[in-house]
C-alpha positions as CSV (number, residue, x, y, z in Angstrom):
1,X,0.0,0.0,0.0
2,X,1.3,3.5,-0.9
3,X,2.0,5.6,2.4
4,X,-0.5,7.9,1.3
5,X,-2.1,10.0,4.6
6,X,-4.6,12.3,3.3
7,X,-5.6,15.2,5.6
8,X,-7.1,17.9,3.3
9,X,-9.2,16.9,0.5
10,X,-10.0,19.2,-2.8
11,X,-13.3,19.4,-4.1
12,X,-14.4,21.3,-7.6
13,X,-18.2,21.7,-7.9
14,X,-18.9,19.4,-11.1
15,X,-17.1,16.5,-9.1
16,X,-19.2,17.0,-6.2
17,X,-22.4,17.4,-8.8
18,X,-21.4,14.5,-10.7
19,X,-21.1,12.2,-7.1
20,X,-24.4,13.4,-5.6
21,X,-27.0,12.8,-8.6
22,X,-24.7,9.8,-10.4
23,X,-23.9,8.0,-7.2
24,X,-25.9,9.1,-4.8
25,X,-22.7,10.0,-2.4
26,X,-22.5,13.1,-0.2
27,X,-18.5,14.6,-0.5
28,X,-19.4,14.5,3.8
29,X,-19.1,11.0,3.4
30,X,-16.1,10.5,0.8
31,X,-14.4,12.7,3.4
32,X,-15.3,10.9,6.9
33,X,-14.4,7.8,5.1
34,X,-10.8,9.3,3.6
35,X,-9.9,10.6,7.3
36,X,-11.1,7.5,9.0
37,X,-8.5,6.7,11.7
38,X,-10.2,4.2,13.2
39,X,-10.1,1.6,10.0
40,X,-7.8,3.8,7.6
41,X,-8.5,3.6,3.8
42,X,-6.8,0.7,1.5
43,X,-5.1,2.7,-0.6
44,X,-3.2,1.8,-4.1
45,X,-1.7,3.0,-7.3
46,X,-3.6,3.3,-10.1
47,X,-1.5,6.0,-12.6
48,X,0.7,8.6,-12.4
49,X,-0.3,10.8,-9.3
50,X,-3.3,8.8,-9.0
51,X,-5.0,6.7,-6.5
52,X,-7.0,4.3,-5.8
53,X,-9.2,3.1,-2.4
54,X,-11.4,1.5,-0.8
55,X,-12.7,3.4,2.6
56,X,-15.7,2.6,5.2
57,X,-17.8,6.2,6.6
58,X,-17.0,6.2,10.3
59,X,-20.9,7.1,10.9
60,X,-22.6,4.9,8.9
61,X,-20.1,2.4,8.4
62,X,-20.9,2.3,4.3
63,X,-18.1,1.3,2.2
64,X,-17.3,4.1,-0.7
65,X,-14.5,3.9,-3.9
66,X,-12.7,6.7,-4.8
67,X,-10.3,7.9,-7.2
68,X,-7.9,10.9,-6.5
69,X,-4.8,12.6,-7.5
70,X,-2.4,14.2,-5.0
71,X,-1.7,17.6,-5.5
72,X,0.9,17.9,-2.6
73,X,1.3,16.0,0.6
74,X,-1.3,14.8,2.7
75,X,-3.3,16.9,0.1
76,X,-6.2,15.0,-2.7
77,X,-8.1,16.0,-5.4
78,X,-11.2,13.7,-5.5
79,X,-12.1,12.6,-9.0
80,X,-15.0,10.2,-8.5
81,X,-16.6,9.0,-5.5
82,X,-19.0,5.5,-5.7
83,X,-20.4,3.3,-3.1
84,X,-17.9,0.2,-3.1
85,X,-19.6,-3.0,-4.9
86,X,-19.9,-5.9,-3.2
87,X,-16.3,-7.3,-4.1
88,X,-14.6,-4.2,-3.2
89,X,-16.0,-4.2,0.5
90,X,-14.7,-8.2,1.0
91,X,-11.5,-7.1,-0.3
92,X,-11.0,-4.0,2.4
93,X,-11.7,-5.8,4.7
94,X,-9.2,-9.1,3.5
95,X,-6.5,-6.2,3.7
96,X,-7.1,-4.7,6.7
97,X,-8.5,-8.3,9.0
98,X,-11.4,-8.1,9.7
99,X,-12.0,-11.0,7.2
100,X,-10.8,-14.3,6.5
């Protein structure tokens, strides 16, 4: 896993449009999932400056996917926000334990 340790997260108003009526996610809950400490996100590569991962919202305990690009450190740019499908949440939770 990348040591990526995000802290601030960038929004821009047509991703946060796009996420709302496409996924049905709130950016509230892309960011309580990103600065999760208590279960911390499974993060990977997927490009240059890109990233990929797989987070759980500390409230609700939903599973989201999210893409972002890192502008500087402990700083994202969200590109795309999705609840996580099925595969997704078994895998998160394969990485981090809580499943066998």
């Amino acid at each position: 896993m990348p040591a990526i340790r995000v802290r601030h997260i960038i929004w821009q108003d047509h991703i946060v449009e796009k996420i709302q009526s496409k996924h049905g996610i709130e950016p509230e809950e892309v960011e309580s999932a990103l600065l999760n400490r208590d279960t911390e996100p499974y993060i990977w590569k997927a490009g240059t400056d890109r990233y990929a991962g797989i987070a759980r919202v500390e409230d609700s305990g939903e599973y989201v996917f999210v893409v972002f690009a890192t502008s500087e450190p402990e700083t994202v740019r969200v590109i795309t926000a999705r609840p996580a499908t099925d595969r997704e949440r078994y895998r998160f939770r394969r990485r981090k334990g809580l499943q066998r």
